[in-house]
N, C-alpha and C positions, 0 to 999 in steps of 0.2 A: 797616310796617317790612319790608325787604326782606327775600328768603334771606340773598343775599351781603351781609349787612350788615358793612361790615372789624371792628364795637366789637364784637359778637356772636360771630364766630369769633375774635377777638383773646382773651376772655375762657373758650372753650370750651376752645381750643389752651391758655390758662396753667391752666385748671382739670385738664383731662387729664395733663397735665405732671407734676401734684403727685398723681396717681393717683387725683381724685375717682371715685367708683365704687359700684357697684353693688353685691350679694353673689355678681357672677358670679367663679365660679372658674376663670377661664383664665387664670392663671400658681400656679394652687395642685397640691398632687401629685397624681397618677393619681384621677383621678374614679371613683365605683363604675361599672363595668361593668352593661349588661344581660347576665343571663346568656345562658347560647350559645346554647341556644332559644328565646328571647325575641329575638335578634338573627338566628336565621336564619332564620328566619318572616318577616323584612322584607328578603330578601335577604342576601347575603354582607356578615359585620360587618363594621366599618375595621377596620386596626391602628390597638389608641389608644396611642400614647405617651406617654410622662409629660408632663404638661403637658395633653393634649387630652381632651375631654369629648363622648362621644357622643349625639347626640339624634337624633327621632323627629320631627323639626317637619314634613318634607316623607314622614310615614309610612312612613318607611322610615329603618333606621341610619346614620346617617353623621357622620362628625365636623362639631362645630359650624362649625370655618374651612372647610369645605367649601360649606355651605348657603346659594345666592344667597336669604336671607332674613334681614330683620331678625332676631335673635331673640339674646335674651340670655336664660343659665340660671345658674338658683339653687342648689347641690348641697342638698341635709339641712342637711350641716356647715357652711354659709356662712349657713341660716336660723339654725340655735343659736347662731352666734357676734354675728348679728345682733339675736337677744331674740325673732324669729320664731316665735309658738309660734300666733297666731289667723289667719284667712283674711285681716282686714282691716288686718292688719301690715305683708303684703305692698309696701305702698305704701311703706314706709321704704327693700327693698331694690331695687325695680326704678323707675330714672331716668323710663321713660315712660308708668308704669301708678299711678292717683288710685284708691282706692276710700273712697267717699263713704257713713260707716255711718248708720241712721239708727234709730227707735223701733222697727222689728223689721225683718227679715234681706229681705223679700221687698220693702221700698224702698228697699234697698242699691243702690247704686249704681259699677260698673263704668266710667273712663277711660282709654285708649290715648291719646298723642298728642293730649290734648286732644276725645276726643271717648266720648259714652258713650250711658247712658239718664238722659232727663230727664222720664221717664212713670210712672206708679204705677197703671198698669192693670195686673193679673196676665197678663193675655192678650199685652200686650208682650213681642216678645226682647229680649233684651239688644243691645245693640251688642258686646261682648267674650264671647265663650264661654268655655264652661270645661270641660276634658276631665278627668276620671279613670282612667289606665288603659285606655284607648282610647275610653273611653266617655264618650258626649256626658252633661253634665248639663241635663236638658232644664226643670228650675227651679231657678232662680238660687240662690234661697233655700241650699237644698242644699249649695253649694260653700260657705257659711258655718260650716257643721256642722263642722267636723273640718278640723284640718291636722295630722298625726301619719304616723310611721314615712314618710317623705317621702326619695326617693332623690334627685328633682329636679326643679324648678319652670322648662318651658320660659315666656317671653313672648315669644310672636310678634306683631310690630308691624304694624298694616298689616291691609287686608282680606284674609281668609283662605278668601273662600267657596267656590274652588274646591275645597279639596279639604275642606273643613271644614264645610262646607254654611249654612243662611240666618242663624244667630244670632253670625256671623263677620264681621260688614263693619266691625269697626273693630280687630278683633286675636283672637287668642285663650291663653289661658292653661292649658296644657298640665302638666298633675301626672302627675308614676310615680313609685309608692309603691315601697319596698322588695319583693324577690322573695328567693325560695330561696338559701342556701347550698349549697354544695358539701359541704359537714361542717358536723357538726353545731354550732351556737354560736350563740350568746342575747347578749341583754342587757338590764340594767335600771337607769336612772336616775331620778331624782328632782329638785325641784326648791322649795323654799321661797323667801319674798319676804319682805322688811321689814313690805309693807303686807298680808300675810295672803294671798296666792298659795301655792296649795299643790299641786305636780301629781307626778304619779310615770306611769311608761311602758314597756313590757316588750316584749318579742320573741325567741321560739324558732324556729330556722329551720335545716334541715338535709336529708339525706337521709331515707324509709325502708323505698328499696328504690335499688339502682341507677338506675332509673330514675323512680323517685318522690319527690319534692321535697316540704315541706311549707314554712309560715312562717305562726305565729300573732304577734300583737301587739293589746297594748292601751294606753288612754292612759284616765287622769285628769285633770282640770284643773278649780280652784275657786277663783275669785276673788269675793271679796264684792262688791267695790267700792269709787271712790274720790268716789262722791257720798252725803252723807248724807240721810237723809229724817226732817227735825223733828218728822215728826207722831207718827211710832211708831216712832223710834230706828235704824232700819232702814239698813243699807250698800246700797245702787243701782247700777245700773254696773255688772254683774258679769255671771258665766257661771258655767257648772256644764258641763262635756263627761265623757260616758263613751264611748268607740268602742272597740270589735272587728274585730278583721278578720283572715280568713284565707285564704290562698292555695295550693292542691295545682298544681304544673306536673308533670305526666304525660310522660312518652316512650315510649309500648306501642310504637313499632317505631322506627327510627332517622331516617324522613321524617316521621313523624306527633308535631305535640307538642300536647296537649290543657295547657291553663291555666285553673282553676275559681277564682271567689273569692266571699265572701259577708263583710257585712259588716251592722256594728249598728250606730246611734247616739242616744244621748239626752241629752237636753241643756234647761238654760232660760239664757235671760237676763233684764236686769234694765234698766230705763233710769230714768234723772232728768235731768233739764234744768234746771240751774239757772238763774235768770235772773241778766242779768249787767250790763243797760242798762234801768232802769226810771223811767218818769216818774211826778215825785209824784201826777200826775192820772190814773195809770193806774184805772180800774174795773174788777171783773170784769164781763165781759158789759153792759159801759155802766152797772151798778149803784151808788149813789152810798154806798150805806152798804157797799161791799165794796172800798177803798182797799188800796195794797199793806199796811198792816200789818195787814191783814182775812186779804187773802189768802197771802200768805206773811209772817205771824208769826213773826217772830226772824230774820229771812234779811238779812244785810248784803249788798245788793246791790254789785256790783264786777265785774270781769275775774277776779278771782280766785277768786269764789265758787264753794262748793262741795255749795251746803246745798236742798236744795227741801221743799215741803210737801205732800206726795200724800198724801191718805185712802186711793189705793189703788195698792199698786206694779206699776206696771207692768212689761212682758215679753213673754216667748213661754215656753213647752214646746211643745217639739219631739221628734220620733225619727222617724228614718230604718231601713227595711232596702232591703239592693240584693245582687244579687246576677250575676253574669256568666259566662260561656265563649267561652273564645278556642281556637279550633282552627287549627291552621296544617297545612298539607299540604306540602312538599318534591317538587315535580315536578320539577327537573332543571333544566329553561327558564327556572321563577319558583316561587315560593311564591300558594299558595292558600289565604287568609285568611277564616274567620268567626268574628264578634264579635256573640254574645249578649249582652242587657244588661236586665236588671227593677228599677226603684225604686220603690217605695211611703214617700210623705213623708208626715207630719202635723204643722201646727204651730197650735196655741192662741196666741193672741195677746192682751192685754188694755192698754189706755192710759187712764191717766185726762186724760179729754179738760178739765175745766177745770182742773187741775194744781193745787188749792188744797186744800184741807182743810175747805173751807167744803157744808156736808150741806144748806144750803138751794140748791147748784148744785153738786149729788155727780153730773156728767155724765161718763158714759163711754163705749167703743167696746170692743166684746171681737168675737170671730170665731174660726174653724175653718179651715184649710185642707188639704184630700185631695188628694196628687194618686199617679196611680198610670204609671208610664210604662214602654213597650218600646222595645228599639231592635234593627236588624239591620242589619248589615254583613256583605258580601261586598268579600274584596279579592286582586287579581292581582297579583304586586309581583315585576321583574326584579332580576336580580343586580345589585347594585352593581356590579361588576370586569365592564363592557361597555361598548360605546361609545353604543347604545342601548337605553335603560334607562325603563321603561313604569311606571308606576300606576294601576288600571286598578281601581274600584269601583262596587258597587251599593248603596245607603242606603235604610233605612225608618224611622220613628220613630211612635212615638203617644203625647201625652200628653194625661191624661184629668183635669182640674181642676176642685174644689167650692169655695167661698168661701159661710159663712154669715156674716152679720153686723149685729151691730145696735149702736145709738147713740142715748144719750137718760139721763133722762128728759124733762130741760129745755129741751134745745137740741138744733138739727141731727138732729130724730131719722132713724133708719133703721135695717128692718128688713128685710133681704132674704139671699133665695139664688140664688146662682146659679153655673153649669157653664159650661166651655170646654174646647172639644176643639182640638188640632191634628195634624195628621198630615202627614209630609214624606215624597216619593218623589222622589229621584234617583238621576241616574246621571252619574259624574263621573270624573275621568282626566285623567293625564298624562304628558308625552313629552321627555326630553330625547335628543337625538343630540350626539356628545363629536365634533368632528372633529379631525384628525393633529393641528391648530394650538395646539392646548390652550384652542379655542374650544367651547361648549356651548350649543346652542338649545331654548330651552323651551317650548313650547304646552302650556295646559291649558283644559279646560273645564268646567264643570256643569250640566245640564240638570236639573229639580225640577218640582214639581209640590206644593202646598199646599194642602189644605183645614183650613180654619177653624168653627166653629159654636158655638155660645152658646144657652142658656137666662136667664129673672132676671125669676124670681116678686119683687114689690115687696109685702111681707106690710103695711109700710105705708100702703102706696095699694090699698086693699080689694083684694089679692093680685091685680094687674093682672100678667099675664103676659105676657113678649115673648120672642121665638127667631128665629133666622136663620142660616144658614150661606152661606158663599162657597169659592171657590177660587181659586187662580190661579197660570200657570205664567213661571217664571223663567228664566232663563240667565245664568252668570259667566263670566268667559274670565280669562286669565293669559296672558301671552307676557314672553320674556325672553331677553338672552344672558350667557352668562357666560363669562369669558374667565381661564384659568391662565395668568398671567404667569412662575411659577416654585413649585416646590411651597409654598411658605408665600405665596405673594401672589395672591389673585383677589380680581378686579372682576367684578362685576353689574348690569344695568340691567332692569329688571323694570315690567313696566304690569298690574294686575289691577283688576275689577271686585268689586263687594261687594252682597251684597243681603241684604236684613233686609223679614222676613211680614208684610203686612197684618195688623190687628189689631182689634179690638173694643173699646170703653171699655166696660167692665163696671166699675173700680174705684172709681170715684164718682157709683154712681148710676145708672139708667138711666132713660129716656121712649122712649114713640112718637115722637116728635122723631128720637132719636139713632137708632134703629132702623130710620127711613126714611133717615137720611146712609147709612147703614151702614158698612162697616169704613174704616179709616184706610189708604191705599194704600201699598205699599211704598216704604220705604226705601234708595235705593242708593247708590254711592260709585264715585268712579274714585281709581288713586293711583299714581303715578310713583315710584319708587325707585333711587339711584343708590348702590349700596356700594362699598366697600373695605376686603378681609378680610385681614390680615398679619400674620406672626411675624418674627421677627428674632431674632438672635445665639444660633443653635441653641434658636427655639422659647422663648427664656428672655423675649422680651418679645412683647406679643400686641398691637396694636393695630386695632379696627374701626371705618370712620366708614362714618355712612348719611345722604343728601337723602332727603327726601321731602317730597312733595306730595298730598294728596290733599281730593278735592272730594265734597260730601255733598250729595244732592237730595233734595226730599219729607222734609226731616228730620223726623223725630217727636216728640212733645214737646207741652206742655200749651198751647196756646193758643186763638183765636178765631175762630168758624169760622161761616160763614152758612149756616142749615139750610134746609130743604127750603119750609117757608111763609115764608120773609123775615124771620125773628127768628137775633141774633146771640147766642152761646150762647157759655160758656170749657169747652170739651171735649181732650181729646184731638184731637189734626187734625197735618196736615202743611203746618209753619208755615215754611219756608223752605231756606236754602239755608246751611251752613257750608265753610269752607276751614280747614286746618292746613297747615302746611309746616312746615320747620325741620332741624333737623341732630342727628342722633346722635354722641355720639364713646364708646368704653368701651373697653378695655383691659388687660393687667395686667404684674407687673412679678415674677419670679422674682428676685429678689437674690442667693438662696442656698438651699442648703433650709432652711434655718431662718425663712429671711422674704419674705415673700409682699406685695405691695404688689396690687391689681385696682381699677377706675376707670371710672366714666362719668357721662356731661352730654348733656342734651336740652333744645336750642332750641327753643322753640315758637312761630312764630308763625301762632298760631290766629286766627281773625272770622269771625263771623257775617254771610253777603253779603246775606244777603235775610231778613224776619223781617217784613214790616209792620203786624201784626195781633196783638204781643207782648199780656200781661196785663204791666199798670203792677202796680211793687211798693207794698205797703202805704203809703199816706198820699205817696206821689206826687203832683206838684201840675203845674199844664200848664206853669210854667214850666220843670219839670222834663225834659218833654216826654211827659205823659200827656196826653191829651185825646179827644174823640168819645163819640160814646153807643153801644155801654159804653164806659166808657174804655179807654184802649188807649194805646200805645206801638210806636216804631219800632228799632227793634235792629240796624240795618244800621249796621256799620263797630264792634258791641265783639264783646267776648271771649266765648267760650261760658263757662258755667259750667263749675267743676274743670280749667280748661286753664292752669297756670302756665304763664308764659314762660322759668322756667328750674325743670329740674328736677335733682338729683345726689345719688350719693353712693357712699361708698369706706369701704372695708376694708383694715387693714392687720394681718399676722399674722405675729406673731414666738417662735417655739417653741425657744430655748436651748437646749442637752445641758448639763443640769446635770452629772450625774452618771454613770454605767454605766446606775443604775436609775432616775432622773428626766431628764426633760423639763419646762421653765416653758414657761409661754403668758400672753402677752401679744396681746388685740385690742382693734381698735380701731376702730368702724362708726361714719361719718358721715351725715347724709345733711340734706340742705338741699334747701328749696320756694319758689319768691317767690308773691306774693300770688296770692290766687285770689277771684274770687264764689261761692259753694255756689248761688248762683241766677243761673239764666238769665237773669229779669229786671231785674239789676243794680244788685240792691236793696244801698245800702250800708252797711244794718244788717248786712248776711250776707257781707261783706269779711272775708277771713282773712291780714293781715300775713305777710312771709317770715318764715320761720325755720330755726335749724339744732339737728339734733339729734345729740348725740354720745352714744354707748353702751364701754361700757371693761368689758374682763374680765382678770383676772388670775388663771392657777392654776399645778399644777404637772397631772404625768400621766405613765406609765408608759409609756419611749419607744415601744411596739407596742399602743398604747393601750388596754392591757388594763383600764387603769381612770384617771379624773383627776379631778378637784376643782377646781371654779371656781367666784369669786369675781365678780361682778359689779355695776357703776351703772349703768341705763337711764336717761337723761335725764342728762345726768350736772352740766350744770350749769343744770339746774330749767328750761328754757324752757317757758312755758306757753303753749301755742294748742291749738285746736278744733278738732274732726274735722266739726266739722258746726254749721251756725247755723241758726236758726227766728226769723221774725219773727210774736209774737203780738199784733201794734198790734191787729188785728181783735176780739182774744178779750179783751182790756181796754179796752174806748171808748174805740177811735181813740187811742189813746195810746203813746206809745215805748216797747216790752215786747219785749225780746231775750233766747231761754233759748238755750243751748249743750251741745253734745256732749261730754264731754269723752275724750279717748282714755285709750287703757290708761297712758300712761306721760306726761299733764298733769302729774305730781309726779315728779320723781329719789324713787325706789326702787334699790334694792340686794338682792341675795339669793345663794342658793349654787345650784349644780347642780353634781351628781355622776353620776356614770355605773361601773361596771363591764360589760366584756365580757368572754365566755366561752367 
C-alpha cells in the first residue's frame, strides 16, 4: 500500500478532526517547568507559555513546536488521567510506541513505528532505548521496574543514534522524573481498585538552604491479579513495586549547579497463561494418558478464560539500586556537562515450563540475573538565543551481565552460566546554523567504538566451556533543514542513520558451532522524515503531521543460519531486510480553560523486504509455504510482528467551576489498535484482532488543586484482548494449544484515586 494512499489519509484527516490522540499535553495548561538549573545547564531556557511544553529530546531545552523531531510528550498528569501507572501501559498513551509483555521483564519487548526486538538473547540491544534522567538504561529489564513521581515521558520516533548512541536505531523513550521545589510542598495520594489494586505515593520536595534543593518520594503498588491458579487457589498476574528515590540539586556558586540522585527498587511479578484455544487431542508432551482434563483440570477453555493450573507460580523478584551526578558548569559561551551514572540489577526469575499440575512432568526453568553498569557523559551545549548553536559530546558505558539457569528434570534440560560484557566509546555532536531567512541547517554525527565478550560454562555438557570477544567501530550521521515559516509554523526535513551492536546468542544455549559463527553483525537503519509543526488562533490549537520512511538492514531476530561445517541451525542471525513508512498526525484543541481536547493517529505501512530463511510457525504445512530441510519459510511482502497499520488515541478534559471552592472533572482517554502478529512468523494462532479501549474518570477537586477525588472505569465497556499470545502445539503433541497474556485491565475494573497537596 502506498504512503499517499487518498483512503488512508482520508481516514487520518477525519480521525484527527475528532481530536483522536495521544496523552500528549499540547492544548492542556502550562506544563511543569524544569527547574531553572536544570534548564541552564542545557543552555538558555525558552519562554514557555501557556499552552507550550518544554523537552530535552535534542539535549538541550526547547519548546516541543520547536524541535525538527518527531517526538510526542506525555506530562505525569496526562499518565494518571490515562490509568498510566506500569512501564508497559505506555502503549495505550503513545499512537507509535507497542510494548510486547511477556513471562518476565528481560523478554519484553519495545516497537517504534513498527519496529522493535524480536531476539531473547540478554546480550541483544534493544531497538528503542530508554533514558531516565539523562541516563542511558543499559538493561531493558530495568525500565519495567518503576514508573512513578514522573514529570514527563518524551517518545522520540525515528532512529535516534546520533546523539543517543547504538541502542537508538528505532526510537527512544525519554523519562524526567519530578525535581525540587521552590518552597517547600509535598504530596500524597492513594489509589484502591474493585479488583484488589491497592497503591499509595508520596513526595516531599523543597528548599534547605537557598541554594539547596531536596525532593524525596516513594510509590506502593499491589496488584494480585486477574488470573486464577486452580491448583492452589492462588491470584497470577500481578506485581508488587516498592521505589525510593531521592534528589539534592546543589548551587555552591551561581555558574556551578551539582544534581545527586539515588534510588531503590523492589518488586516481584506474577504470570499465568491461560489457555484459550485447545484441541481435544492435545497431550502433554505427546503423552497419551495426560489429555487436557489431565492437564488443566477444571479449566473451561475459551477467549475468555481466565483460570490456568501451575504446581508452581511463576515470576521474577527483582530490586534494583542506581545512583547518578550531573554537574553543569556555566561558561559564558555554553554550558559544560557531566553525567555520572551506577546501576546494579538483580532479577530471580522462575516458569513452570510444562504449565500443568501434573508431578509426573513437574518441569521448570528458574535463573538469576546480575548485572552491574557505569556510564559517563561529557557534554558542550550552546545557548539557545544564537544563530549558531553546537552539541558537542563524549560517551562511555560498561555493562557487566551474569545469567545462571537451569531447566529440567524431564525435558529440555539445561544447566548453564554464563557472562557478557559490553562497552561503548563515542564521541558525537551537533550543529545547527539559523540563517536571516528563518532557515536552520543541521549536520550531526557519531563516531563509537564497541567491545563485546562472553563466557558459558555448559554444567550440562560435562561443563564444556566457551568465550570470545569481539569489537567493532561504527559511525551515524544526521543532516536536515528546518525552515520557520512564522513563529507557530515550522517544517522539517531530516535524513539520519541508526545502528544497533553486534551481539552473541548466549540466550538459548550455546556449542562450538555457534562459537565459531561468532557474533551476529550489526544492525542499521536509514530514515527520511518530512514534518509539519503548527499553532493556530493564539496558540489555542496545536497541530503536528510527520512522513516518514525508514529502511532496516542486517535485521536481528531468531532465524536460520548456515554454520561454519555446512549444518543449518535456528539461532539468532541477521535474517533480513524490513521497511516502515507511514504518516503521523497529533494535535490538540484548547476550547476553553476548562476543556481541553489533544489527538493523534499513526499510518503504518510496515513489510518485511527480505527474510528468506524465516522458522515456519508451529504445525505449518508446505502448502502453507513451509518447506526444505529444516523447514523454513519465506517472509518477503508481510508485516513484522507488533506493527499495526493503524494506531490512536485521545483525551478529552473538562474541569467545570463548580463552586468558589470546587472544580468537577470529567476525562475521557481512548485509544484504539487494528490487528497485529505477536510473531514474526505469522503464525495465526498469535493474531490479535483491533480493538478500542475507553477509560472515564469522573471527580471533583479544590480549584488550586490542593486536593481532589476521583472516580474511575478502565476498560469501561469490557473489551477483551491480549497483550501477548504463545503457541504451545509443540509442548502438547503437535496439537492446537494457545495460552494468552492477559493485560492489566482484560476486565472493566473501577476504583478511587485521591490525592492532597501541600
Amino acid at each position: 500500500m502506498g504512503l499517499f494512499n487518498t483512503t488512508a489519509l482520508a481516514r487520518i484527516l477525519a480521525i484527527a478532526g475528532m481530536a483522536t490522540a495521544s496523552g500528549a499535553a499540547f492544548a492542556q495548561a502550562t506544563a511543569p517547568q524544569p527547574a531553572a538549573s536544570q534548564t541552564a545547564e542545557q543552555g538558555n531556557s525558552p519562554d514557555a507559555s501557556i499552552g507550550e511544553i518544554v523537552v530535552t529530546a535534542q539535549k538541550r531545552a526547547e519548546r516541543v513546536q520547536d524541535v525538527p523531531v518527531a517526538v510526542q510528550v506525555v506530562t505525569g498528569e496526562a499518565l494518571e488521567a490515562q490509568g498510566v501507572r506500569q512501564f508497559t501501559d505506555l502503549t495505550r498513551a503513545t499512537p507509535s510506541l507497542l510494548i510486547r509483555p511477556s513471562e518476565q521483564p528481560v523478554n519484553n519487548s519495545l516497537s517504534i513505528r513498527g519496529i522493535g526486538t524480536f531476539a531473547f538473547s540478554p546480550s541483544v540491544e534493544p531497538s528503542v532505548a530508554v533514558q531516565i534522567d539523562d541516563v542511558p538504561v543499559q538493561f531493558l529489564a530495568r525500565a519495567f521496574a518503576d514508573l512513578s513521581d514522573i514529570e514527563r515521558i518524551e517518545v522520540l520516533r525515528g532512529p535516534q543514534s546520533t546523539l543517543y548512541g547504538r541502542s537508538a536505531s528505532a526510537g527512544l523513550i525519554n523519562i524526567v522524573t519530578q525535581g525540587p521545589t521552590s518552597a517547600l510542598s509535598g504530596r500524597i495520594s492513594a489509589l484502591a481498585t474493585t479488583d484488589s489494586e491497592y497503591g499509595v505515593n508520596a513526595a516531599l520536595s523543597g528548599p534547605l538552604t537557598p541554594n539547596l534543593g531536596f525532593r524525596v518520594s516513594g510509590n506502593y503498588d499491589k496488584f494480585n491479579g486477574n488470573v486464577h491458579n486452580l491448583f492452589n487457589g492462588d491470584k497470577v498476574n500481578g506485581f508488587r513495586t516498592l521505589s525510593l528515590r531521592g534528589k539534592l540539586v546543589w548551587d555552591p556558586t551561581p555558574t556551578l549547579n551539582l544534581t545527586f540522585q539515588g534510588g531503590y527498587i523492589d518488586g516481584t511479578t506474577t504470570i499465568g497463561r491461560p489457555f484459550i484455544r485447545v484441541s481435544p487431542n492435545a497431550r502433554l508432551r505427546g503423552n497419551a494418558a495426560y489429555g487436557p482434563d489431565v492437564f488443566a483440570p477444571g479449566v473451561t477453555f475459551g477467549e475468555g478464560n481466565r483460570d490456568v493450573v501451575n504446581n508452581v507460580n511463576s515470576g521474577t523478584d527483582y530490586s534494583d539500586y542506581s545512583a547518578s551526578l550531573r554537574a553543569s558548569l556555566d561558561l559564558g559561551f555554553a554550558s559544560l556537562m557531566s553525567i555520572t551514572a551506577y546501576d546494579k540489577f538483580k532479577q530471580y526469575d522462575i516458569l513452570d515450563q510444562d504449565e500443568s499440575g501434573v508431578a509426573a512432568l513437574d518441569n521448570r526453568q528458574f535463573g538469576t540475573f546480575r548485572t552491574h553498569s557505569w556510564s559517563q557523559e561529557f557534554r558542550l551545549v550552546s545557548p539557545n538565543r544564537q544563530p549558531f548553536r553546537y552539541t558537542l559530546g563524549l560517551f562511555y558505558s560498561d555493562l557487566q551481565l551474569s545469567r545462571v539457569f537451569e531447566r529440567g528434570p524431564f525435558f529440555s534440560v539445561a544447566n548453564w552460566y554464563a557472562t557478557n560484557g559490553t562497552k561503548q566509546y563515542a564521541a558525537f555532536g551537533q550543529l545547527e546554523y539559523e540563517l536571516p531567512t528563518g532557515t536552520t541547517l543541521i549536520g550531526g554525527a557519531r563516531a563509537g567504538r564497541g567491545k563485546i565478550d562472553y563466557t558459558f560454562l555448559d554444567h550440562a555438557n560435562k561443563d564444556a566451556f566457551f568465550s570470545g570477544a569481539n569489537s567493532e567501530n561504527y559511525e551515524t550521521y544526521k543532516a536536515g533543514v528546518q525552515q520557520r515559516i512564522n513563529p507557530d509554523v515550522m517544517g522539517f526535513l531530516t535524513f539520519a542513520t541508526g545502528h544497533k551492536g553486534q551481539a552473541y546468542d548466549i540466550g538459548t544455549g550455546f556449542n562450538l558451532l555457534r562459537q565459531q559463527a561468532g557474533p551476529v553483525q550489526p544492525e542499521t537503519s536509514k530514515d527520511w522524515q518530512l514534518g509539519l509543526k503548527s499553532q493556530w488562533f493564539d496558540r489555542k490549537l496545536t497541530l503536528n503531521v510527520t512522513l516518514f520512511d525508514t529502511r532496516f538492514k542486517n535485521f536481528q531476530a531468531q532465524g536460520i543460519e548456515t554454520l561454519p561445517d555446512g549444518t543449518i541451525n535456528f539461532r539468532l542471525a541477521n535474517v533480513g531486510r524490513l521497511r516502515t513508512r507511514g504518516i503521523e498526525v497529533e494535535g490538540g484543541l484548547r476550547v476553553s480553560r476548562e476543556f481541553n481536547l489533544s489527538g493523534g493517529v499513526t499510518y503504518n505501512d510496515a513489510e518485511i523486504t527480505s527474510f528468506p530463511f524465516a522458522q515456519c510457525y508451529p504445525g505449518q504445512t508446505v502448502a502453507q509455504g513451509c518447506s526444505g530441510s529444516p523447514a523454513r519459510q519465506d517472509l518477503k511482502g508481510f508485516r513484522p510482528a507488533q506493527a499495526p497499520e493503524w494506531k490512536a488515541s485521545a483525551n478529552a478534559d473538562f474541569t467545570p467551576h463548580l463552586t468558589n471552592d470546587l472544580d468537577g472533572l470529567v476525562q475521557v482517554a481512548y485509544s484504539y489498535q487494528s490487528k497485529i502478529n505477536f510473531s514474526i512468523s505469522q503464525d495465526p494462532q498469535l493474531e490479535q484482532p483491533g480493538y478500542g479501549i475507553v477509560n472515564l474518570s469522573v471527580g471533583i477537586r479544590q480549584p488550586a488543586r490542593k486536593w481532589e477525588v476521583v472516580a474511575f472505569v478502565n476498560n469501561l465497556f469490557n473489551k477483551h484482548y491480549f497483550s501477548n499470545l504463545a503457541n504451545s502445539y509443540g509442548n502438547q503433541g503437535n496439537a492446537l494449544a494457545t495460552q494468552s497474556y492477559l493485560p492489566r485491565d482484560y476486565r472493566r475494573y473501577a476504583g478511587v484515586r485521591a490525592s492532597y497537596n501541600f
